[in-house]
Backbone as CSV, one residue per row, in Angstrom:
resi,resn,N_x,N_y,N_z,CA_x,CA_y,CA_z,C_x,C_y,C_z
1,UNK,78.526,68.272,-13.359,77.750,67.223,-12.693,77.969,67.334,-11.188
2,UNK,76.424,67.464,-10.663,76.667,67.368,-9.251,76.346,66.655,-8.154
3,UNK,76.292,66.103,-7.002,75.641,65.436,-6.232,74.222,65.595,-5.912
4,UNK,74.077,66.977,-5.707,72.591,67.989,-5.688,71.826,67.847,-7.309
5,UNK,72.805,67.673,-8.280,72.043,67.555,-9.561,72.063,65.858,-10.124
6,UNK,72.573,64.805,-9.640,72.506,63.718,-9.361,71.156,62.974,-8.576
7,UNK,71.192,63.800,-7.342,70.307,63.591,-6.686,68.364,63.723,-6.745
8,UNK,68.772,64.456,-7.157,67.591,65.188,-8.654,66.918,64.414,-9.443
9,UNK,67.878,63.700,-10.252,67.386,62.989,-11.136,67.114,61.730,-10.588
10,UNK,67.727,61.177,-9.580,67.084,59.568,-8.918,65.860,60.302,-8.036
11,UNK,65.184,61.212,-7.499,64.123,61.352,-7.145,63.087,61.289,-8.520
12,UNK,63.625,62.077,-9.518,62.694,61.630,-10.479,62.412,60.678,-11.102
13,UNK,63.478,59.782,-11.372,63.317,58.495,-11.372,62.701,57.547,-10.001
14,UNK,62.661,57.400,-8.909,62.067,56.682,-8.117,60.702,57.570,-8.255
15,UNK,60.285,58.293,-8.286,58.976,59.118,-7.669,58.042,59.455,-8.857
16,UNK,58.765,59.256,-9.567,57.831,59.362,-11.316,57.323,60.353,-11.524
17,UNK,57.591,61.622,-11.168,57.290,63.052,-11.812,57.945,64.194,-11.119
18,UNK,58.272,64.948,-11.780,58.637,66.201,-11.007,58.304,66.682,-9.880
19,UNK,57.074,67.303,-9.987,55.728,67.125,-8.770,56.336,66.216,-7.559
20,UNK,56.625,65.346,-7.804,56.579,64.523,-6.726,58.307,64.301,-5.926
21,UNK,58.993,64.498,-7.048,60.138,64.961,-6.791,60.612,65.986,-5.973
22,UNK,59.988,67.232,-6.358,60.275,68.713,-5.571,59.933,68.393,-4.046
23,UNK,58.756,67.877,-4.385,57.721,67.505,-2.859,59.369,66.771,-1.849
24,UNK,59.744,65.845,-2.439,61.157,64.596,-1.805,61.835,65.771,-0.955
25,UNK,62.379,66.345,-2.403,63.210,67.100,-2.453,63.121,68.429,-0.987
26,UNK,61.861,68.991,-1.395,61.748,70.030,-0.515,62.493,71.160,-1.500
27,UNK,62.267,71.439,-2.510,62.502,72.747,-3.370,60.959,72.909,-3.891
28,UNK,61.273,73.522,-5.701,60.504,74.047,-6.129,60.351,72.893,-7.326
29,UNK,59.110,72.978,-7.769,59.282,72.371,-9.732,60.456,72.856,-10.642
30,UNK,60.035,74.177,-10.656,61.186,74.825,-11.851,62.973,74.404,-11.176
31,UNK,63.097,74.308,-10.247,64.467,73.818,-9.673,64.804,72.162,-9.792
32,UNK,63.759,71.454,-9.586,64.066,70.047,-10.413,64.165,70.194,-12.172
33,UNK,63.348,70.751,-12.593,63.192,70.600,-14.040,65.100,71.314,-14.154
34,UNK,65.263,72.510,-13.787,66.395,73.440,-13.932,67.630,72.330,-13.800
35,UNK,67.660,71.351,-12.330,68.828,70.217,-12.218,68.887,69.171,-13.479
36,UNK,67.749,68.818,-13.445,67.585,68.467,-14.228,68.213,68.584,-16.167
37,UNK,67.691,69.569,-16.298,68.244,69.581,-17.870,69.883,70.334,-17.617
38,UNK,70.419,71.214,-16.738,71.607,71.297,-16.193,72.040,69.862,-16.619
39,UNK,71.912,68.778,-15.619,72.573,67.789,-15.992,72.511,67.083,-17.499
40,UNK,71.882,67.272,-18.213,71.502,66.503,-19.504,72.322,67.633,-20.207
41,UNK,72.780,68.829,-20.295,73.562,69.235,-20.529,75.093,69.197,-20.778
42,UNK,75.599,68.710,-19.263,76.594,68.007,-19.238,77.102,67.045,-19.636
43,UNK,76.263,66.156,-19.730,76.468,65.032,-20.268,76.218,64.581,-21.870
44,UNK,75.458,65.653,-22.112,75.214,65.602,-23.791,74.052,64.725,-24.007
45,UNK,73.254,64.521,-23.571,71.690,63.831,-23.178,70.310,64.585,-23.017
46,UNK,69.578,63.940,-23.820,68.565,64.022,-22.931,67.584,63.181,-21.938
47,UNK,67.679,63.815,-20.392,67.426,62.407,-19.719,65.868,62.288,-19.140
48,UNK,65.005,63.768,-19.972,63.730,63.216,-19.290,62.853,63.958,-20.672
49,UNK,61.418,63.495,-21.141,60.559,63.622,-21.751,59.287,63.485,-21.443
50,UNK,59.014,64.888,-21.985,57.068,64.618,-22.094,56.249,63.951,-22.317
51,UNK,55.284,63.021,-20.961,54.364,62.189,-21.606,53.178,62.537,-21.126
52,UNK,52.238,63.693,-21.753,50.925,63.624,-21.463,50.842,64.642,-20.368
53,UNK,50.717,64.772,-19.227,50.783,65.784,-18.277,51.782,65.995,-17.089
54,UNK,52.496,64.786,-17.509,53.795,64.219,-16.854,55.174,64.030,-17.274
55,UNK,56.084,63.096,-16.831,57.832,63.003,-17.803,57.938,61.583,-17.348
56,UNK,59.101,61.422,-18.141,59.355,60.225,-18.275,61.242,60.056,-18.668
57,UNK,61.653,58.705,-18.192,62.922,59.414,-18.432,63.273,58.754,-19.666
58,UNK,64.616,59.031,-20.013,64.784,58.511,-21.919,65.500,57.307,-21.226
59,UNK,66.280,56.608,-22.157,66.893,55.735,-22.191,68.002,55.962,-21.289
60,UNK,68.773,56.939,-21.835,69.890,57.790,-21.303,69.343,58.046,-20.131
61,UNK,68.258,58.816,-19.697,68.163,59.188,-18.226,68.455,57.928,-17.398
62,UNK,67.368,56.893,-17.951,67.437,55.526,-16.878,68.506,54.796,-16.363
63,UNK,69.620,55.546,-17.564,70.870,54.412,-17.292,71.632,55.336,-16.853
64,UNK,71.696,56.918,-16.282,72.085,57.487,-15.678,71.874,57.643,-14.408
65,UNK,70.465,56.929,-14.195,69.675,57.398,-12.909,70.226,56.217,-11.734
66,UNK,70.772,54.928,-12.823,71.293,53.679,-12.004,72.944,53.848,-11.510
67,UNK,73.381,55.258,-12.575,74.841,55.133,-12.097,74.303,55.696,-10.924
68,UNK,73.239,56.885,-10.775,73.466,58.223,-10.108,73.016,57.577,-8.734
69,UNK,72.276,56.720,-8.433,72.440,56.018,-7.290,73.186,54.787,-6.793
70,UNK,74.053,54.915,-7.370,75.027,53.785,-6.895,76.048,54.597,-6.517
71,UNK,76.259,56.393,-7.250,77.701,57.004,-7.091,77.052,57.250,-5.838
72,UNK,75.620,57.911,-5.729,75.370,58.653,-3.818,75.305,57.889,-3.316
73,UNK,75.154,56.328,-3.123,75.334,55.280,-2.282,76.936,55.085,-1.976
74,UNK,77.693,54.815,-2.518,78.865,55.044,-2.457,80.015,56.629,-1.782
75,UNK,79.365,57.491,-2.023,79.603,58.478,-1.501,79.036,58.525,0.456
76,UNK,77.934,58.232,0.895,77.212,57.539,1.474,78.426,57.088,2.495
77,UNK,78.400,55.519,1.636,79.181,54.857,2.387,80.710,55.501,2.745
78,UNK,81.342,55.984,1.621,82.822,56.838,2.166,82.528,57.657,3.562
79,UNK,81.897,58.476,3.239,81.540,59.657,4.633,81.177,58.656,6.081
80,UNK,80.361,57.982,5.761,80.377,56.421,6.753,81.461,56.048,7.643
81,UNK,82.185,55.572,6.619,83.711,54.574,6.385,84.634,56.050,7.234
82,UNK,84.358,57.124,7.088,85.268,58.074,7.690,84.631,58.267,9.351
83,UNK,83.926,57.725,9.682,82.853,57.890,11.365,83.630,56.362,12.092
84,UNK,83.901,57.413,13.167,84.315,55.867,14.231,83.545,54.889,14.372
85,UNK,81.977,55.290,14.702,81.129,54.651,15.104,80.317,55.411,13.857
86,UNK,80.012,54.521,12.494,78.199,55.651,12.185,77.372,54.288,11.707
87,UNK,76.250,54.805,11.456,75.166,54.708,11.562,75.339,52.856,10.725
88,UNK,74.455,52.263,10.678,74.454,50.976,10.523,73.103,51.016,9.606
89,UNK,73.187,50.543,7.560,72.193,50.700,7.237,71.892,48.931,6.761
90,UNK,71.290,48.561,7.143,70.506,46.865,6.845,69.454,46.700,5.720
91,UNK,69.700,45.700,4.890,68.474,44.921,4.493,67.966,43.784,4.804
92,UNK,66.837,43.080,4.792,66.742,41.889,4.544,65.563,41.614,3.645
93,UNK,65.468,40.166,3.383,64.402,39.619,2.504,63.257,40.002,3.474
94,UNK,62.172,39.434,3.497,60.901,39.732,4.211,60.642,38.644,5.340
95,UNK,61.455,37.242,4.676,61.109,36.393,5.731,62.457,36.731,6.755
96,UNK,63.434,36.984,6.813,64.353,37.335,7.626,64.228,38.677,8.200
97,UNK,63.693,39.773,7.146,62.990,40.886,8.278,61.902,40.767,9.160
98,UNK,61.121,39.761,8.971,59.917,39.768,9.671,60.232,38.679,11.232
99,UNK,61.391,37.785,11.409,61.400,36.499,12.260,63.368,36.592,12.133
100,UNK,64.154,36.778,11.510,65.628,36.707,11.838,66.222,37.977,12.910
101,UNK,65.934,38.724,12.077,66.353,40.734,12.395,66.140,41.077,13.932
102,UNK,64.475,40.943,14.145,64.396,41.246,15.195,65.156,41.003,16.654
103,UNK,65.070,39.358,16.667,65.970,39.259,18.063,67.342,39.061,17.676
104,UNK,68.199,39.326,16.371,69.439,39.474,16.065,70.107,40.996,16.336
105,UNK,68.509,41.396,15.779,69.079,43.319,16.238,69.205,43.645,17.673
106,UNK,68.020,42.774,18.316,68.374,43.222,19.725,69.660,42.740,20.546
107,UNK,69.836,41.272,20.624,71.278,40.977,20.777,72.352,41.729,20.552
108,UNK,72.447,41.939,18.944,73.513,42.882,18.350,73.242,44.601,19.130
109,UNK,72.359,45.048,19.674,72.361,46.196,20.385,72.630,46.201,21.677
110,UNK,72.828,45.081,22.014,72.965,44.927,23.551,74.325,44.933,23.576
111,UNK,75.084,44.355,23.068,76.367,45.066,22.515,77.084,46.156,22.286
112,UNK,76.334,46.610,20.980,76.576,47.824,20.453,75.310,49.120,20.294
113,UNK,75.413,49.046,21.790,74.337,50.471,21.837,74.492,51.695,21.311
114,UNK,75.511,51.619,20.629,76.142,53.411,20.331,75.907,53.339,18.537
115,UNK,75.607,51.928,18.146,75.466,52.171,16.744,73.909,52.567,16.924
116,UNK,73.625,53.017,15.370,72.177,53.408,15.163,71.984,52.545,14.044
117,UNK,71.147,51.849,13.845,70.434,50.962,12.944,69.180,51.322,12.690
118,UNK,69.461,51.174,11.022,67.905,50.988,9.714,68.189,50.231,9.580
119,UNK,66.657,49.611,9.463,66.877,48.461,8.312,65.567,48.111,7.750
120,UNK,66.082,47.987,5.983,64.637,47.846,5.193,64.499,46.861,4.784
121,UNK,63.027,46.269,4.787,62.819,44.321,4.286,61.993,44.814,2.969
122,UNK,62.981,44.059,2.084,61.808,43.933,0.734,61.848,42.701,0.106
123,UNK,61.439,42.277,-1.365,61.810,40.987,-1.365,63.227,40.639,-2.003
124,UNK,63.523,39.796,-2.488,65.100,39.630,-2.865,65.791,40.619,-3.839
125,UNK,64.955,40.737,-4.814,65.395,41.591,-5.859,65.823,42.751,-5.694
126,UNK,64.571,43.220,-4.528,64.771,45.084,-4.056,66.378,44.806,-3.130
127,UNK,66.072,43.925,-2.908,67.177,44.142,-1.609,68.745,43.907,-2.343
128,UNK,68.881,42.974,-3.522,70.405,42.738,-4.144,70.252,44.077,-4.990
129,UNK,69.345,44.975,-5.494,69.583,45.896,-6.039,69.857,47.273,-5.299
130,UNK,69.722,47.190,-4.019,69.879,48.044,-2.761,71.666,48.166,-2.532
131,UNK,71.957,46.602,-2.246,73.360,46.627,-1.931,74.299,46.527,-2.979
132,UNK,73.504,46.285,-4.313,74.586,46.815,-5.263,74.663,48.255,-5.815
133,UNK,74.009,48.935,-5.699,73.585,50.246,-5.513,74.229,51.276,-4.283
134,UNK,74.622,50.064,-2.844,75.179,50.740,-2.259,74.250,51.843,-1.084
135,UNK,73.226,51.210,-1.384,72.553,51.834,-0.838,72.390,51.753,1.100
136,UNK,72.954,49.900,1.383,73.080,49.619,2.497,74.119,48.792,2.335
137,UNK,75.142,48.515,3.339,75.951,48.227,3.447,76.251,46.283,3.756
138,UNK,74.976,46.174,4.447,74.741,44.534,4.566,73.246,44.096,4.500
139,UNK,72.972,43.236,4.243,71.820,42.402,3.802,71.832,40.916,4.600
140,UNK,70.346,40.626,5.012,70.569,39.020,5.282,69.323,38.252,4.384
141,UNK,69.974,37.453,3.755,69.212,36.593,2.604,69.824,35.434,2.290
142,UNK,68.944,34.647,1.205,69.198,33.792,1.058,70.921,33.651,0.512
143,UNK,70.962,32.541,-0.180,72.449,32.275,-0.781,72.353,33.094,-1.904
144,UNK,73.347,34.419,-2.306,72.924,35.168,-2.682,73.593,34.414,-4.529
145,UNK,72.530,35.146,-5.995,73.542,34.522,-6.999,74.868,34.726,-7.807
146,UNK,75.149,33.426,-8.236,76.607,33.911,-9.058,76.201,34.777,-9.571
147,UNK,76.943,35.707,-10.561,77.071,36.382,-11.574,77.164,38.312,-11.220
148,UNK,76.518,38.189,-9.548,76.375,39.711,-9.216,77.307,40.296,-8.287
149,UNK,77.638,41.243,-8.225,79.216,41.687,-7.592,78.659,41.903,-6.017
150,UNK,78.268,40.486,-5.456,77.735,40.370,-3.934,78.637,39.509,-3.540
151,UNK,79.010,39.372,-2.250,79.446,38.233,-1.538,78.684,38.106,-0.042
152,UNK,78.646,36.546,-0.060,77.968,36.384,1.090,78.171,35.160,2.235
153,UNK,78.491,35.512,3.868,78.950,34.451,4.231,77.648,33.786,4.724
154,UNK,77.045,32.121,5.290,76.272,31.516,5.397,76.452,31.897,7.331
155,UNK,75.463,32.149,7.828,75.686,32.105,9.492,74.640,31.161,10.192
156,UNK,73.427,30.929,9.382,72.464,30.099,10.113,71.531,29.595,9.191
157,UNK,70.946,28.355,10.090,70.238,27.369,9.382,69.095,27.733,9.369
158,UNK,67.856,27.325,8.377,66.564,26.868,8.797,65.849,26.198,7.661
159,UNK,64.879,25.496,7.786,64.216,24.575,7.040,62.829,25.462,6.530
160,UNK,62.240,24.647,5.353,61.326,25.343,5.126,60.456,23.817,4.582
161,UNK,59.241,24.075,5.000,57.695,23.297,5.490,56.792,23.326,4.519
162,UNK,55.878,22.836,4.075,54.736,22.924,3.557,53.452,22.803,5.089
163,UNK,52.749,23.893,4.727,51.683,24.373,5.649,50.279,24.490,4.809
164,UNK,49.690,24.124,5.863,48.475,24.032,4.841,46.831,24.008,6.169
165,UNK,45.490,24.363,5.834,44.696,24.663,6.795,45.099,22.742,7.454
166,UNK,43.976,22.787,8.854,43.881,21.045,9.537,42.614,20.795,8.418
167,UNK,43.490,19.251,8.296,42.795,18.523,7.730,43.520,18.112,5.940
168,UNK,44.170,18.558,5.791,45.387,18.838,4.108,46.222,17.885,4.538
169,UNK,46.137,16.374,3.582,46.913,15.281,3.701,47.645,15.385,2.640
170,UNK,48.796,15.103,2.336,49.536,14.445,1.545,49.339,14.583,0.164
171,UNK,48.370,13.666,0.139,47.724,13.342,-1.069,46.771,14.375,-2.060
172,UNK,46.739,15.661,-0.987,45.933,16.517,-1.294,46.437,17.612,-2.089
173,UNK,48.123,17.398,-2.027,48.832,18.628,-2.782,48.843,18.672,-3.970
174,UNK,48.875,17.686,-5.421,48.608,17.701,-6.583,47.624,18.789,-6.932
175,UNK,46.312,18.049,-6.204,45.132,19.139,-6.308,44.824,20.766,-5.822
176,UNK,45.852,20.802,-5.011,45.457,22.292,-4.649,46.193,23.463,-5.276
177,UNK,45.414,24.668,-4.751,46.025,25.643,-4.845,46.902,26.229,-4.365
178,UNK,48.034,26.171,-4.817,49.553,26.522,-4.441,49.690,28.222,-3.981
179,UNK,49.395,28.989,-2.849,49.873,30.034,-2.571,51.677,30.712,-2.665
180,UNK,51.517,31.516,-3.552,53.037,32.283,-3.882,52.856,33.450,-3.529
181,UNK,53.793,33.899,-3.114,54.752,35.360,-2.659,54.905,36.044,-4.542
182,UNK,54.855,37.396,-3.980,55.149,38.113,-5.655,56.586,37.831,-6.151
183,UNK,56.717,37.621,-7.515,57.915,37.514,-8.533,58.973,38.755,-7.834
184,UNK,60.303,38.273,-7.417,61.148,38.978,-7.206,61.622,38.197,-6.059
185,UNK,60.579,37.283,-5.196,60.693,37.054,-3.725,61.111,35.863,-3.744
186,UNK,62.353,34.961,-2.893,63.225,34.266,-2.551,61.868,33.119,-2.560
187,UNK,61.149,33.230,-1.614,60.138,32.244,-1.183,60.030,32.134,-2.457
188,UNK,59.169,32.549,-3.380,58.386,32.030,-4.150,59.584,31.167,-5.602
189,UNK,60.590,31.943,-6.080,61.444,31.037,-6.489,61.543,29.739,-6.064
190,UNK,61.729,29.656,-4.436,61.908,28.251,-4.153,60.977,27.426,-3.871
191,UNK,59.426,27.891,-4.075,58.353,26.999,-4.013,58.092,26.674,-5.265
192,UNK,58.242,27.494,-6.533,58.444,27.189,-7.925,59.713,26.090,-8.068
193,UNK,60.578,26.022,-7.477,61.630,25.246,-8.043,61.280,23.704,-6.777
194,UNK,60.737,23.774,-5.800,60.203,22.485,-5.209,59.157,21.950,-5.806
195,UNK,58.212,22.585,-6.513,56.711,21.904,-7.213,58.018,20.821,-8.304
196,UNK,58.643,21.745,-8.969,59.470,21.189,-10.392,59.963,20.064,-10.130
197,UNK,60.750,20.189,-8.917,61.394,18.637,-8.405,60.333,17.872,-7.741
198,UNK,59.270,18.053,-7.708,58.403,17.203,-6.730,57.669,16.508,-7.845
199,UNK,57.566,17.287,-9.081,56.610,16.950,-10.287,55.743,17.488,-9.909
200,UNK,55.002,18.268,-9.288,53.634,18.954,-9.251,53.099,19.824,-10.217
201,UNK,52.097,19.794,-10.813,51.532,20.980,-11.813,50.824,21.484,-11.289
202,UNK,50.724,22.552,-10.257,49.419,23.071,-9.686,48.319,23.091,-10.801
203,UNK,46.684,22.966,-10.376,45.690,23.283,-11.279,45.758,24.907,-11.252
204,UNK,46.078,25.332,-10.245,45.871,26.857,-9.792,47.023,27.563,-8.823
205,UNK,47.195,28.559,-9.277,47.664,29.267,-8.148,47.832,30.410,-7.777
206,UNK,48.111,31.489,-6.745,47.152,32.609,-6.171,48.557,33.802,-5.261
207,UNK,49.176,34.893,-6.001,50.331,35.241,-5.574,49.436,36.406,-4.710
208,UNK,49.952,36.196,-3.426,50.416,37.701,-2.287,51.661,37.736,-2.186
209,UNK,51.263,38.676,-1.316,52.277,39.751,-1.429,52.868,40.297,0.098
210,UNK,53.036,38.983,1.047,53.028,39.251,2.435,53.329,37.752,2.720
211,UNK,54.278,37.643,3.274,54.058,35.994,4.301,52.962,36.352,4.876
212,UNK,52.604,37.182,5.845,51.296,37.584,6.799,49.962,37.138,5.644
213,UNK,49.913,37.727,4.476,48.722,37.006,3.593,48.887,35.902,3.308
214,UNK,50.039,35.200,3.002,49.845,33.700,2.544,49.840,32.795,3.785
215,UNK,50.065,32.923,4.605,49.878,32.038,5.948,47.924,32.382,6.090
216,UNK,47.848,34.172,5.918,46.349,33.474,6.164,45.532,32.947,5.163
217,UNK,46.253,32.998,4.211,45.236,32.405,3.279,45.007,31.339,3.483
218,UNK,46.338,30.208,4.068,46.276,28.772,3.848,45.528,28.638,5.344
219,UNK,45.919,29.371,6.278,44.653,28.836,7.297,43.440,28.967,7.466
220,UNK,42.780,29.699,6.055,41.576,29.873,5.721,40.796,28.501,4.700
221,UNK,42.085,27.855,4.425,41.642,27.000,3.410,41.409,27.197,1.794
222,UNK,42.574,28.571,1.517,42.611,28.951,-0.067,43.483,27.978,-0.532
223,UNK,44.427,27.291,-0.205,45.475,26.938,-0.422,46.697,26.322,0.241
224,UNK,47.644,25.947,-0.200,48.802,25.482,0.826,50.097,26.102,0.111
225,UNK,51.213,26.102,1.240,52.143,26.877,0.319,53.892,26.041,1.568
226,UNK,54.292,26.626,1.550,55.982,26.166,1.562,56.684,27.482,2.031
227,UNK,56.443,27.322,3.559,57.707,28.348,4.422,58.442,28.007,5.121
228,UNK,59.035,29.089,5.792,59.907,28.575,6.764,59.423,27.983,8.331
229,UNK,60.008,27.362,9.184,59.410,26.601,10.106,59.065,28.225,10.905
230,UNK,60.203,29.036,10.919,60.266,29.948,11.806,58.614,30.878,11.809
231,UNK,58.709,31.221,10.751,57.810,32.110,10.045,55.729,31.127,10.450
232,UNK,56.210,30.142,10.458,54.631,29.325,10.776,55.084,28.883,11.904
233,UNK,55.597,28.723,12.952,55.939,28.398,14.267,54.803,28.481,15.190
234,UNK,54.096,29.619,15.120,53.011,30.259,15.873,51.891,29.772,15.470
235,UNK,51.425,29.791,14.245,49.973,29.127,13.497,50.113,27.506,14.076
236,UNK,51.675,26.616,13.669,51.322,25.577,13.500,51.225,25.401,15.212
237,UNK,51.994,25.577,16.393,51.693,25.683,17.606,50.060,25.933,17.848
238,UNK,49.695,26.857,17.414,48.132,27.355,17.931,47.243,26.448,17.412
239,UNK,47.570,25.407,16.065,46.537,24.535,14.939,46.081,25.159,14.193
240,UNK,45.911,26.553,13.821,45.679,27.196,12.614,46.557,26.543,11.361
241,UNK,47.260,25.925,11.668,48.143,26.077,10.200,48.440,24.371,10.688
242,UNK,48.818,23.543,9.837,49.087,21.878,10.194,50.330,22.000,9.210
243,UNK,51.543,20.951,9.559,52.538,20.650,8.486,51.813,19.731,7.873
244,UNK,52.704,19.937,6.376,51.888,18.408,5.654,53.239,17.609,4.974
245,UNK,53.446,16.551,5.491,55.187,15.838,4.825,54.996,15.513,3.390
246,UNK,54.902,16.143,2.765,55.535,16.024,1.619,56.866,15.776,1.599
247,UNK,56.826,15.043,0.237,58.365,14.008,-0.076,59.462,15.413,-0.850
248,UNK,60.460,15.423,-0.168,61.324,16.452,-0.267,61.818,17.588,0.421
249,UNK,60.367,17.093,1.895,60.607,18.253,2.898,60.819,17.637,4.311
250,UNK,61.565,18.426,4.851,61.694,19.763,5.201,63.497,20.083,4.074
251,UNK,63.014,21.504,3.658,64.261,21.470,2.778,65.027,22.199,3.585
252,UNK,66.510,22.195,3.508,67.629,22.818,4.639,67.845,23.683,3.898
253,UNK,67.628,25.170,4.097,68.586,26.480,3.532,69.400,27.133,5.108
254,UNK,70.016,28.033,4.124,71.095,28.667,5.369,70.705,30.320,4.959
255,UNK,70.799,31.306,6.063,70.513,32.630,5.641,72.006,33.419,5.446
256,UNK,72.427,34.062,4.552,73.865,34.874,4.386,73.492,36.049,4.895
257,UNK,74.817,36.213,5.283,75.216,38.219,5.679,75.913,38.110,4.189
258,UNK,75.327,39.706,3.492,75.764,39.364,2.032,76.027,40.936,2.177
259,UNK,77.106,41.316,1.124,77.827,42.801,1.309,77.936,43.005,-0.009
260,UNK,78.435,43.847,-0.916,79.000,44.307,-2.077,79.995,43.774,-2.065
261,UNK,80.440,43.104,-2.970,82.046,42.295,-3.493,83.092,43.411,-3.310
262,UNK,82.483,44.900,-3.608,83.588,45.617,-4.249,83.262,46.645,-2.933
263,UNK,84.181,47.873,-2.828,83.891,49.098,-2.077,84.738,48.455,-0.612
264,UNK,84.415,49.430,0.167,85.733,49.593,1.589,83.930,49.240,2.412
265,UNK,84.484,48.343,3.782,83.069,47.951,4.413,83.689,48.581,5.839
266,UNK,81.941,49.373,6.207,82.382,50.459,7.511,82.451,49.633,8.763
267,UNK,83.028,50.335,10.007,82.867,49.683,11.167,81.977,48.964,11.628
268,UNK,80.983,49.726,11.408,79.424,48.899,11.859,79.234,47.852,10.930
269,UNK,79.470,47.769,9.725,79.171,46.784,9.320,80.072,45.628,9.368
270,UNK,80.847,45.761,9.827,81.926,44.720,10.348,81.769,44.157,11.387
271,UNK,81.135,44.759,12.210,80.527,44.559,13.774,79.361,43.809,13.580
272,UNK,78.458,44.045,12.457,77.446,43.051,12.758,77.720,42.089,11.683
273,UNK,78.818,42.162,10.890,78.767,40.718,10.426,79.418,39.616,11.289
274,UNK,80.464,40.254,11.783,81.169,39.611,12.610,80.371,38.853,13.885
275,UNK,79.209,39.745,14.150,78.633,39.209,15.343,77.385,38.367,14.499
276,UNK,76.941,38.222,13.462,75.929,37.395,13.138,76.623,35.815,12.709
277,UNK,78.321,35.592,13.221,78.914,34.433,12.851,78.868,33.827,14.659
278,UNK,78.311,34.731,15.515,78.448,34.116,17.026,78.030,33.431,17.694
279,UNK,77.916,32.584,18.236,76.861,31.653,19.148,76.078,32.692,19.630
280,UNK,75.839,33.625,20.352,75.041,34.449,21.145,74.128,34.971,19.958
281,UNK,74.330,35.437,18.413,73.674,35.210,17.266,72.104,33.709,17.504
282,UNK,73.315,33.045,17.134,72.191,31.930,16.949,71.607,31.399,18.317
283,UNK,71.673,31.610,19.252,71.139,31.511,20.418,69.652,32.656,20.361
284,UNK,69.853,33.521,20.115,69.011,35.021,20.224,67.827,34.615,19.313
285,UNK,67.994,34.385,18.323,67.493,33.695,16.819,66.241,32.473,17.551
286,UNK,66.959,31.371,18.101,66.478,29.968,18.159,65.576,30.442,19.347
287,UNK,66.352,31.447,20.381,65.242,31.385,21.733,63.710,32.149,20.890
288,UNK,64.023,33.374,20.135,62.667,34.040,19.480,61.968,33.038,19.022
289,UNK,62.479,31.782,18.392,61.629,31.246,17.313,60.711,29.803,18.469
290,UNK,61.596,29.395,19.755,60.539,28.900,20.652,59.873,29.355,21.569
């Protein structure tokens, strides 16, 4: 078993065919297929099968393909963990990549110009399966849950709104159409779990796949939906977008720097957790958002 033949098989697993694998990869077909059953060899498996003009992986592959990126994430991070200064890899949810990150990264670079920073926004799910995977070293999201080998400290506040086009009273939310974020995404959990406590049954409701789409939807008049102040700051300033007080809002969440429970955490990532607990943090944050 190898890193090169490890590596192999999570391209074929993320990329869903060989073909598309080699392409990642930058080899040949017959050299994925070759790592490939090499490794299913070793292990006494078989980890991929024929479906139709394509593969697919077995059971065994899939649950190999989850060690096999958590061991190169981890490996990853060691070689990391051995650099005075290396590279700095980030996640966040979408509403904290799109309105937290930005003027946190720049602050945090004004600092530390010598680190190099990625950082990828997806919605919650991609992102706790990223850092348990090992894939990045810190994340900023919500309160992250029991049961998963994450830990996470709380560094800043913000509230989240019901927004809706001018002219959406109060009285108007029973009846409408409730705009949601896709299944996986922090937002939409917690607009599902505010209808529940509010008693609302939407008649309807209408999932994107973008804060950027559900803000315009509701200032088009598809719907109303439940974000953060930060994230509608600009619409509701301009009158595209109106708050509407509903009973239960504005709700207070806090955003975490959230890490892997387990594993050795590198310089850089110590550096920016440490600095996302700073006043000059939440200063950087509050000036972007007025």
């Amino acid at each position: 078993m190898t890193f090169a033949q490890l590596r192999t098989l999570v391209a074929v697993a993320e990329e869903g065919s060989v073909r598309a694998a080699a392409r990642r990869l930058v080899v040949t077909e017959p050299a994925v297929s070759a790592a490939v059953a090499a490794l299913g060899r070793d292990v006494g498996q078989r980890l991929i099968a024929r479906e139709g003009r394509g593969v697919r992986l077995t059971p065994a592959g899939r649950t190999l393909a989850g060690y096999a990126a958590e061991i190169l994430g981890l490996a990853e991070q060691a070689r990391r963990e051995l650099e005075t200064t290396g590279p700095l890899r980030l996640a966040a949810v979408t509403t904290a990549g799109e309105y937290v990150l930005p003027p946190l990264l720049k602050a945090f670079r004004g600092r530390h110009p010598e680190i190099e920073v990625s950082l990828d926004v997806g919605n919650r799910a991609t992102v706790f399966a990223a850092l348990e995977h090992h894939q990045v070293e810190l994340a900023v999201t919500g309160q992250p849950p029991s049961g998963r080998a994450l830990t996470g400290v709380p560094f800043l506040a913000y509230r989240l709104i019901v927004v809706a086009a001018p002219g959406t009273r109060p009285s108007d939310l029973r009846d409408a159409t409730w705009l949601l974020r896709e299944r996986g995404s922090g937002t939409r959990e917690t607009v599902e779990r505010f209808l529940a406590a509010a008693g609302i049954e939407p008649r309807s409701t209408m999932t994107l796949g973008s804060n950027g789409a559900v803000k315009q939807a509701a200032a088009v008049g598809l719907g109303v939906t439940l974000l953060s102040e930060q994230a509608t700051a600009a619409e509701v300033a301009a009158g595209s977008l109106v708050r509407v007080d509903a009973p239960g809002t504005p709700i207070e969440r806090r955003w975490y720097a959230v890490a892997p429970a387990h594993g050795p955490e590198t310089a850089s990532a110590a550096s920016f957790r440490a600095f996302c607990l700073t006043a000059e943090a939440r200063r950087a944050v509050a000036f972007a958002a007025n």
